[in-house]
MOPAC internal coordinates of N, CA, C and O (Angstrom, degrees):
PM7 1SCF
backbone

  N    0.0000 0     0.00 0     0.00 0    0    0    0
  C    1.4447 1     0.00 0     0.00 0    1    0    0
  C    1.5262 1   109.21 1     0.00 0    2    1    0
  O    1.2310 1   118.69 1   -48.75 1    3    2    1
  N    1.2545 1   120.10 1   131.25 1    3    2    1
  C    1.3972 1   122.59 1   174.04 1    5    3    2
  C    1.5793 1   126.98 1   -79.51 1    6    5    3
  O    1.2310 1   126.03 1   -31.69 1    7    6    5
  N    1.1556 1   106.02 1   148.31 1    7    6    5
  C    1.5231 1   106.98 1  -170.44 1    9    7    6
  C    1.6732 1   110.15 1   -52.93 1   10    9    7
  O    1.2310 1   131.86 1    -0.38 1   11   10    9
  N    0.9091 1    94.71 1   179.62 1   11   10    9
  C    1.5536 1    96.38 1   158.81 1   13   11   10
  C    1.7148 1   116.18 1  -151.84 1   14   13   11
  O    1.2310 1   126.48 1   -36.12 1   15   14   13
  N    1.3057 1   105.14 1   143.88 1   15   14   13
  C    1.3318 1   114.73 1  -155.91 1   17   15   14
  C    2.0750 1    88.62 1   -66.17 1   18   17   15
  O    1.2310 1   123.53 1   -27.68 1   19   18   17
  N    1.2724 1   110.83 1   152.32 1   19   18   17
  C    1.8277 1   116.53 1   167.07 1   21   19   18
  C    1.6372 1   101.27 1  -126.79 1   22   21   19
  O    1.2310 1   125.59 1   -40.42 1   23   22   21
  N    1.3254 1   106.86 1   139.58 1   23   22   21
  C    1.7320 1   121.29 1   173.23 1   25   23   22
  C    1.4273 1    95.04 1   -50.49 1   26   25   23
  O    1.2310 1   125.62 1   -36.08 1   27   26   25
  N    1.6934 1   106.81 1   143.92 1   27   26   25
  C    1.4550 1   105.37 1   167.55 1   29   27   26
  C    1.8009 1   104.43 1   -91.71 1   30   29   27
  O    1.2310 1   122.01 1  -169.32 1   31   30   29
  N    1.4128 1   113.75 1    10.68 1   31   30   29
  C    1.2419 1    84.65 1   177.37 1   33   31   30
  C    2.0246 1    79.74 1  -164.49 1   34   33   31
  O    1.2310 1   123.95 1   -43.21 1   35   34   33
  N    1.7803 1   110.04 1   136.79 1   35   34   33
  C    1.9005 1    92.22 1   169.17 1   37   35   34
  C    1.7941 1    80.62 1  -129.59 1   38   37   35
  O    1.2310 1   137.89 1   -22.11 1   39   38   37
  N    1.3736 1    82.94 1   157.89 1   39   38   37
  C    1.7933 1   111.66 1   159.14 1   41   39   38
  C    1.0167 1   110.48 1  -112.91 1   42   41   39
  O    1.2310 1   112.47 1   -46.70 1   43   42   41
  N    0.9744 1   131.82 1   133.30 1   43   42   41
  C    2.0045 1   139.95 1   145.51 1   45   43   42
  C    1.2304 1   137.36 1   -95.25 1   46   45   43
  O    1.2310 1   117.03 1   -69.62 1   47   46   45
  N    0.7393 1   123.25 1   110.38 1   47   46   45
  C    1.6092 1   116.17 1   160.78 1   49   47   46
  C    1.7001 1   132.64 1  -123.92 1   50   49   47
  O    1.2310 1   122.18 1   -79.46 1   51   50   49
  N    1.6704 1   113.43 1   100.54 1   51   50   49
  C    0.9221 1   105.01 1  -148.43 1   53   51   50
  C    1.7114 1   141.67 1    91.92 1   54   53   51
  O    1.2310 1   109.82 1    46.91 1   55   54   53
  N    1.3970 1   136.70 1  -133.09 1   55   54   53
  C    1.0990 1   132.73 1   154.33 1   57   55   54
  C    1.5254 1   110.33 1   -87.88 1   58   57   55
  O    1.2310 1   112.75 1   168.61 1   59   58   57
  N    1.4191 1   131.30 1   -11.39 1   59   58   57
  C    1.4430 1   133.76 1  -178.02 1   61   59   58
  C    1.7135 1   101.60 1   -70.66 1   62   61   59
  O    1.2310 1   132.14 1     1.81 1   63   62   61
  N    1.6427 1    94.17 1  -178.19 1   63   62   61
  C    1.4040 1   101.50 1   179.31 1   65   63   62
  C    1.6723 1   105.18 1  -173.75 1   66   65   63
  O    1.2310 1   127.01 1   -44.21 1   67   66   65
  N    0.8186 1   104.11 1   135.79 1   67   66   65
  C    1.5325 1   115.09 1  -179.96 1   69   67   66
  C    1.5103 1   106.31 1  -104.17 1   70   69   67
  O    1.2310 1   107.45 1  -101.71 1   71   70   69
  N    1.4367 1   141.00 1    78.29 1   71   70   69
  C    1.1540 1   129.34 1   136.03 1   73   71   70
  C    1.8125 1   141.45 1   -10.89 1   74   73   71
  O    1.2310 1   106.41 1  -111.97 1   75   74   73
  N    1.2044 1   142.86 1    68.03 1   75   74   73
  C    1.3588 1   122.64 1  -165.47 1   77   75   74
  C    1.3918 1   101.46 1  -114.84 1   78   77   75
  O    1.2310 1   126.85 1   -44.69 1   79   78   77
  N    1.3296 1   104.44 1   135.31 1   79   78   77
  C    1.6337 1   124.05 1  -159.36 1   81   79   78
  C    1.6113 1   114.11 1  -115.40 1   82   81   79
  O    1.2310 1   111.35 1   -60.01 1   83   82   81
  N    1.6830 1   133.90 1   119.99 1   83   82   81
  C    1.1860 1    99.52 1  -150.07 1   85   83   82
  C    1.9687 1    79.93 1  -108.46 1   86   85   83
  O    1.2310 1   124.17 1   -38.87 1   87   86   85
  N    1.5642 1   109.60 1   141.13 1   87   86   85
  C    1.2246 1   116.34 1  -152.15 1   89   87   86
  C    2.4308 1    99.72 1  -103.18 1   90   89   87
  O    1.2310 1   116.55 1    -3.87 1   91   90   89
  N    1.0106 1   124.17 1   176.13 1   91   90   89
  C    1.2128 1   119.44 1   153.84 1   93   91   90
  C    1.3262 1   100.46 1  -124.74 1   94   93   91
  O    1.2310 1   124.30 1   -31.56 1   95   94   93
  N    1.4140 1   109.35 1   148.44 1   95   94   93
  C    1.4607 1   120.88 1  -160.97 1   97   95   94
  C    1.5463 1    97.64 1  -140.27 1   98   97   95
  O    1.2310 1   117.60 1   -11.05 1   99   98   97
  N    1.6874 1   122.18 1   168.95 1   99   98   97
  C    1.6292 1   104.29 1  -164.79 1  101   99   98
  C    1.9163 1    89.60 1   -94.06 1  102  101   99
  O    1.2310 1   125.11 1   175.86 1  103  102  101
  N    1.4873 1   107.79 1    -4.14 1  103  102  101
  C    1.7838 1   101.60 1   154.67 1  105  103  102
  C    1.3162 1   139.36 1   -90.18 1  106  105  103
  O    1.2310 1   125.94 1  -179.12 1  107  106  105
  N    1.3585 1   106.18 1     0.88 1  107  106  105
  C    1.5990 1   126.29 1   169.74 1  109  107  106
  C    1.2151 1    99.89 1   136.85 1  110  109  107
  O    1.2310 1   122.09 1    30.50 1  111  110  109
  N    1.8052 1   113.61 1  -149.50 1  111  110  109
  C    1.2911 1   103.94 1   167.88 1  113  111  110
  C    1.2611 1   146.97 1  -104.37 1  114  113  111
  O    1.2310 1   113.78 1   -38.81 1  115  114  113
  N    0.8330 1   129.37 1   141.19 1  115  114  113
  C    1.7557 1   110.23 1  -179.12 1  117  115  114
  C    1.5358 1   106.20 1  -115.77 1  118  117  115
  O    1.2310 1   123.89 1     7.27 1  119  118  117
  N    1.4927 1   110.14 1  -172.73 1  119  118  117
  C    1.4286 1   126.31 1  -167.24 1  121  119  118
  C    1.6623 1   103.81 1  -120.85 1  122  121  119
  O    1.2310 1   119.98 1   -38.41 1  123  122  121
  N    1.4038 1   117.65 1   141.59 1  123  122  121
  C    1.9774 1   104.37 1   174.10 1  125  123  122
  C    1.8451 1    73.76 1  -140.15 1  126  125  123
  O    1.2310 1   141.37 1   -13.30 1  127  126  125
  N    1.5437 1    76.12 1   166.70 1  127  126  125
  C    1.6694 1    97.47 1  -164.62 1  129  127  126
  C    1.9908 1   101.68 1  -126.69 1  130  129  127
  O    1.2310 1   118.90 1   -72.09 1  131  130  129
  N    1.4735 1   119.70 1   107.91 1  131  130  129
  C    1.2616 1   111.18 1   168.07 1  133  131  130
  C    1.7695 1   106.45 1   -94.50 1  134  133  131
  O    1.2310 1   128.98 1   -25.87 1  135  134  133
  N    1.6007 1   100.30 1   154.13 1  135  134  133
  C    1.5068 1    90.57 1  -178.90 1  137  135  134
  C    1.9339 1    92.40 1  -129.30 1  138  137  135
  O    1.2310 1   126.41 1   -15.64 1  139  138  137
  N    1.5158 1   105.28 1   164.36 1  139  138  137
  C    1.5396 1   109.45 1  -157.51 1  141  139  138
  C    1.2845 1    89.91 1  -154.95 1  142  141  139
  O    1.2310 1   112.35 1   -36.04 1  143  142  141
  N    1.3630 1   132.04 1   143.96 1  143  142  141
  C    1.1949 1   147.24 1   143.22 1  145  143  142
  C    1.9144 1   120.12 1   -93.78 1  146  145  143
  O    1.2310 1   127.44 1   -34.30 1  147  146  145
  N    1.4745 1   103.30 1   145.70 1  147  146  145
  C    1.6828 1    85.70 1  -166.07 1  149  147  146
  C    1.5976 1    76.72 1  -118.11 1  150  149  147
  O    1.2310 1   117.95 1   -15.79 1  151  150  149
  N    1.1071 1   121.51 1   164.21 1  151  150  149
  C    1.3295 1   131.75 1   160.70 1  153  151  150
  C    2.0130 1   111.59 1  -142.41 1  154  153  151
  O    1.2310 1   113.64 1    13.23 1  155  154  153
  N    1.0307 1   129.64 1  -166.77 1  155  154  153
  C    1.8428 1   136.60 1   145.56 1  157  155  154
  C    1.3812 1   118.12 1   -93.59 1  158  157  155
  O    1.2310 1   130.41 1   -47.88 1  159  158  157
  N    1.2885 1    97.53 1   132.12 1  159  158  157
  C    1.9072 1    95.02 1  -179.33 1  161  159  158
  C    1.4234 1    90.37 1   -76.92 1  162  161  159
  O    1.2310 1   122.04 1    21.94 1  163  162  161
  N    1.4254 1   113.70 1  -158.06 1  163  162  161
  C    1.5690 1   141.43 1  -173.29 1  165  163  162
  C    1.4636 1   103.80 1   -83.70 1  166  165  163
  O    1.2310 1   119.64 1   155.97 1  167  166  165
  N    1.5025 1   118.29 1   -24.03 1  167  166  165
  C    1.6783 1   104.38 1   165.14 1  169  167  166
  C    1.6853 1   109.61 1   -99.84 1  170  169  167
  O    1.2310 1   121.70 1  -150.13 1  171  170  169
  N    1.1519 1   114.34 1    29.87 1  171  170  169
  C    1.7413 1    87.08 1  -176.72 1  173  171  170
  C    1.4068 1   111.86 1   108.21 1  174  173  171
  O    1.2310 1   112.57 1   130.42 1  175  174  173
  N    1.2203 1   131.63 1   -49.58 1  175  174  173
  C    1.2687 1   133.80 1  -131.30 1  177  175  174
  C    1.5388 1   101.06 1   -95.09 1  178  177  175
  O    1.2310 1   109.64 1   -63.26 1  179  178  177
  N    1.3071 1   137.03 1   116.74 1  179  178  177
  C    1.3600 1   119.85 1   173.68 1  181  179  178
  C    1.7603 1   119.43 1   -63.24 1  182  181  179
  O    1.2310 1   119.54 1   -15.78 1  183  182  181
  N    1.4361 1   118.48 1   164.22 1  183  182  181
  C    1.1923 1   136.07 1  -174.06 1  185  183  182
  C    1.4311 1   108.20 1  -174.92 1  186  185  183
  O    1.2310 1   134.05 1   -22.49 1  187  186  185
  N    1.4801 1    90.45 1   157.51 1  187  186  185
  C    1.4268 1   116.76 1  -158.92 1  189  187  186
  C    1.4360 1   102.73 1  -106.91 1  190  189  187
  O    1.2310 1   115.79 1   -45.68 1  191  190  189
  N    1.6753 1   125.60 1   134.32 1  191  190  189
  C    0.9603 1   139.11 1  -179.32 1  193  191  190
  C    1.5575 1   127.92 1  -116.17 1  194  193  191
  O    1.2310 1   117.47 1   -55.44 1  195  194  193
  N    1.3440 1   122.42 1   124.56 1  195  194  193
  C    2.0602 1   106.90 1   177.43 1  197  195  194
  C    1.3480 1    97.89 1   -92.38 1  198  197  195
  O    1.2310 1    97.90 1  -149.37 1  199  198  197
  N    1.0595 1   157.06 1    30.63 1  199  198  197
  C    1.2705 1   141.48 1   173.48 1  201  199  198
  C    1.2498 1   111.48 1  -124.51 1  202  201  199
  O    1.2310 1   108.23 1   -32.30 1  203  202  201
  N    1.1740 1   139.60 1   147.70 1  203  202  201
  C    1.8219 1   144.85 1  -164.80 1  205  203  202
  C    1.6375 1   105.43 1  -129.28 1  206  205  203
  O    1.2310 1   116.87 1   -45.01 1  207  206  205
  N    1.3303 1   123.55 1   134.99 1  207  206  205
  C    1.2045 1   131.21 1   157.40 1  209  207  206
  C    1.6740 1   125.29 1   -69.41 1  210  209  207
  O    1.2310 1   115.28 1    -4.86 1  211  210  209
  N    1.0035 1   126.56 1   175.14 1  211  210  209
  C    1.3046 1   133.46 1  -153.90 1  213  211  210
  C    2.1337 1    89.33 1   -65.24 1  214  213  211
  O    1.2310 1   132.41 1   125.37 1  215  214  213
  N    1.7016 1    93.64 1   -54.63 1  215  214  213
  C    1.4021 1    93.66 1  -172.81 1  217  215  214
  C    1.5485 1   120.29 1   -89.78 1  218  217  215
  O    1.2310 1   121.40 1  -138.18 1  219  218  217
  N    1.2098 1   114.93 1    41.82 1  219  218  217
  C    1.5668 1   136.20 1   160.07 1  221  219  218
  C    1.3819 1   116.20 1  -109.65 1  222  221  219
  O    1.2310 1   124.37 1  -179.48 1  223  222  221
  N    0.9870 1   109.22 1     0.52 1  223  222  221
  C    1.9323 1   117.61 1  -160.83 1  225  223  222
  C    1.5554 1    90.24 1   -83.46 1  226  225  223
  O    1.2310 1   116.17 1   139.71 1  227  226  225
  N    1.5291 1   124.88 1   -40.29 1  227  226  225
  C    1.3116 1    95.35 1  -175.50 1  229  227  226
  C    1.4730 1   131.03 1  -109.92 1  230  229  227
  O    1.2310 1   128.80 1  -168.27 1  231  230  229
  N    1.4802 1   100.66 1    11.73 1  231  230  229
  C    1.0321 1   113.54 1   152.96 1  233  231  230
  C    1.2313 1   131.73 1   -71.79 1  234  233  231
  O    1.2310 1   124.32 1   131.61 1  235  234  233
  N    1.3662 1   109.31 1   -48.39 1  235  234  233
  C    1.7635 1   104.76 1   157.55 1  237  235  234
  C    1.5195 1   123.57 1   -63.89 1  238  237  235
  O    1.2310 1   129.50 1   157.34 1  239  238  237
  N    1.3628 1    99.28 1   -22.66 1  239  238  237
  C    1.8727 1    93.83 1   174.71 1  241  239  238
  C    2.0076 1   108.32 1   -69.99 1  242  241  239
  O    1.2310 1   121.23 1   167.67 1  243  242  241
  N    1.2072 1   115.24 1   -12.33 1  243  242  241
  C    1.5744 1   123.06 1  -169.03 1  245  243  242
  C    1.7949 1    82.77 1   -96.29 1  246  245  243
  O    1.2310 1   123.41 1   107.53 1  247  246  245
  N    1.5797 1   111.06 1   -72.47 1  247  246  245
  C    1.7054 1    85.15 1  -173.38 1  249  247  246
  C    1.5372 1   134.28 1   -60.38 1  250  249  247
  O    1.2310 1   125.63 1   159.81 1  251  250  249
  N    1.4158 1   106.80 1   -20.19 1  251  250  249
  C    1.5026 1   110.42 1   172.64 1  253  251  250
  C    1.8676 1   104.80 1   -55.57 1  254  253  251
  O    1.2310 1   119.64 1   125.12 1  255  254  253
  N    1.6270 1   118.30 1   -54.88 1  255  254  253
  C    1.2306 1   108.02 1   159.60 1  257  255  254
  C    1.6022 1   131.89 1   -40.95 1  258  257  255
  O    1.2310 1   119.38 1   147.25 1  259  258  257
  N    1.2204 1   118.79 1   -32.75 1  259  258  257
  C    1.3818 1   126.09 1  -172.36 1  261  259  258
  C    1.3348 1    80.45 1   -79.10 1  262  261  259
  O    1.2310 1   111.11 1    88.12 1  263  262  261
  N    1.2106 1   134.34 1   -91.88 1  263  262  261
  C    1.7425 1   133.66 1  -167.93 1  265  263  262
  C    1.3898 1   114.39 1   -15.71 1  266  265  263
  O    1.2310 1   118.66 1   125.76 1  267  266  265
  N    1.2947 1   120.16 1   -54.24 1  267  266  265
  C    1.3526 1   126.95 1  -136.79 1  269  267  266
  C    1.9513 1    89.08 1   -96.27 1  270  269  267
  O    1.2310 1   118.59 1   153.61 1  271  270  269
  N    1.6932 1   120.30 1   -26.39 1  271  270  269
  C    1.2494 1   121.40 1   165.52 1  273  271  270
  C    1.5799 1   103.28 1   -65.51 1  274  273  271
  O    1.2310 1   125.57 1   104.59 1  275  274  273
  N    0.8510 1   106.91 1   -75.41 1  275  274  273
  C    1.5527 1   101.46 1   173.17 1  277  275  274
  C    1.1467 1   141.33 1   -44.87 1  278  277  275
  O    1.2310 1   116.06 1   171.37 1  279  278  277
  N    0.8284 1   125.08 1    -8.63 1  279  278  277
  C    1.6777 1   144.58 1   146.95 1  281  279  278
  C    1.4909 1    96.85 1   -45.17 1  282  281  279
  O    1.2310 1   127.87 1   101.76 1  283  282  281
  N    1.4735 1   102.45 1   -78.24 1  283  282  281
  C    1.5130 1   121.08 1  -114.92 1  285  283  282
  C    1.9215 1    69.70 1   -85.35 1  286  285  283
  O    1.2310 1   106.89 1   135.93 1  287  286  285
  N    1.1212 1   142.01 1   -44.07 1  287  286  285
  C    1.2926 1   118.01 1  -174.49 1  289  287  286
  C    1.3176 1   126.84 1   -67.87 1  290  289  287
  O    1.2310 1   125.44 1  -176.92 1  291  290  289
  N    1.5883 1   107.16 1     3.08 1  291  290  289
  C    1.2751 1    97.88 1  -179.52 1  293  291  290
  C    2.2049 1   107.96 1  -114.22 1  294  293  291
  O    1.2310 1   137.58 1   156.20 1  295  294  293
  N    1.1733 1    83.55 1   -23.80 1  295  294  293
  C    1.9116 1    93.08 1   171.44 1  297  295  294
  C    1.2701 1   119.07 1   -89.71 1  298  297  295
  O    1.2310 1   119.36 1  -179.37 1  299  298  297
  N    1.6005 1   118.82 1     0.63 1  299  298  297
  C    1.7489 1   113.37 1   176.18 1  301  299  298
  C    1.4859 1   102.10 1    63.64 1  302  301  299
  O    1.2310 1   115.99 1  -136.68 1  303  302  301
  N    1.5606 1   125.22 1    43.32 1  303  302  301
  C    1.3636 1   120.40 1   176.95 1  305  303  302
  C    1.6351 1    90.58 1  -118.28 1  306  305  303
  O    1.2310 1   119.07 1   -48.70 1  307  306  305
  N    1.6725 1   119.38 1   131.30 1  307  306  305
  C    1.1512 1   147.45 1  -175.28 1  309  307  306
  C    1.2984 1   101.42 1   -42.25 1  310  309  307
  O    1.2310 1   105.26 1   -79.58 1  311  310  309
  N    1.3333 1   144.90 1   100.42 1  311  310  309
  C    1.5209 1   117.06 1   141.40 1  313  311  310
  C    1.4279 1   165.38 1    26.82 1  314  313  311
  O    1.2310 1   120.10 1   180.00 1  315  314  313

Protein backbone atom coordinates (compact mmCIF):
# COMPACT_ATOMS: atom_id res chain seq x y z
CA UNK A 1 0.00 0.00 0.00
CA UNK A 2 1.36 3.38 -0.78
CA UNK A 3 1.95 6.12 1.47
CA UNK A 4 0.03 8.91 1.34
CA UNK A 5 1.21 12.34 1.24
CA UNK A 6 -0.30 14.44 4.97
CA UNK A 7 -0.62 18.50 4.99
CA UNK A 8 2.28 19.89 6.85
CA UNK A 9 0.07 22.19 8.33
CA UNK A 10 -4.50 22.25 8.30
CA UNK A 11 -6.75 25.07 9.60
CA UNK A 12 -10.41 24.65 10.26
CA UNK A 13 -13.07 26.43 10.74
CA UNK A 14 -16.14 24.77 11.03
CA UNK A 15 -16.85 22.19 8.20
CA UNK A 16 -13.97 24.05 6.03
CA UNK A 17 -10.37 23.20 5.99
CA UNK A 18 -7.34 24.66 4.86
CA UNK A 19 -4.90 22.07 3.66
CA UNK A 20 -1.19 23.67 3.50
CA UNK A 21 1.35 21.58 1.80
CA UNK A 22 4.99 22.41 2.15
CA UNK A 23 6.20 21.92 -1.61
CA UNK A 24 10.15 21.74 -3.08
CA UNK A 25 10.49 24.02 -5.83
CA UNK A 26 13.82 24.41 -8.16
CA UNK A 27 13.82 27.95 -5.81
CA UNK A 28 13.54 26.20 -2.57
CA UNK A 29 10.57 25.63 -0.80
CA UNK A 30 7.38 26.94 -0.76
CA UNK A 31 3.92 26.26 0.79
CA UNK A 32 0.34 25.83 -1.56
CA UNK A 33 -2.84 25.76 0.25
CA UNK A 34 -5.88 23.25 -0.89
CA UNK A 35 -9.22 24.11 0.65
CA UNK A 36 -12.19 21.28 1.11
CA UNK A 37 -15.43 21.32 2.62
CA UNK A 38 -16.57 17.95 4.32
CA UNK A 39 -20.18 17.49 4.71
CA UNK A 40 -22.52 13.61 5.01
CA UNK A 41 -23.73 12.21 1.86
CA UNK A 42 -27.34 10.62 1.88
CA UNK A 43 -25.94 7.41 3.59
CA UNK A 44 -24.11 8.75 6.52
CA UNK A 45 -20.81 8.61 5.31
CA UNK A 46 -18.71 11.80 5.45
CA UNK A 47 -16.92 13.32 2.30
CA UNK A 48 -14.96 15.88 1.19
CA UNK A 49 -15.98 18.56 -1.15
CA UNK A 50 -13.95 21.54 -3.50
CA UNK A 51 -16.83 23.48 -4.24
CA UNK A 52 -18.53 26.13 -1.67
CA UNK A 53 -22.06 27.41 -1.56
CA UNK A 54 -23.07 30.93 -1.58
CA UNK A 55 -22.95 30.72 2.43
CA UNK A 56 -19.40 29.19 2.66
CA UNK A 57 -17.85 32.07 0.76
CA UNK A 58 -17.08 33.76 3.87
CA UNK A 59 -15.95 31.42 5.69
CA UNK A 60 -13.41 30.46 3.34
CA UNK A 61 -12.68 34.12 2.67
CA UNK A 62 -11.73 34.24 6.84
CA UNK A 63 -9.67 30.88 6.46
CA UNK A 64 -7.98 31.79 3.25
CA UNK A 65 -6.89 34.86 5.57
CA UNK A 66 -5.89 32.54 8.36
CA UNK A 67 -3.77 30.45 5.68
CA UNK A 68 -2.29 33.08 3.87
CA UNK A 69 -1.11 34.72 7.67
CA UNK A 70 0.31 31.66 8.34
CA UNK A 71 2.17 31.15 5.55
CA UNK A 72 3.61 34.30 5.32
CA UNK A 73 5.03 34.10 9.04
CA UNK A 74 6.62 31.24 8.51
CA UNK A 75 8.31 31.79 4.69
CA UNK A 76 9.40 35.57 5.26
CA UNK A 77 6.86 36.42 2.39
CA UNK A 78 5.71 40.23 2.80
CA UNK A 79 2.21 40.69 3.82
Amino acid sequence: MAARNKPFHTLRSGGMKAAIWLNDGTKGPFFSTTFSRSFKDRSGAWRNASSFSFSDLEALMNLTLDAREWIASRSGTPR
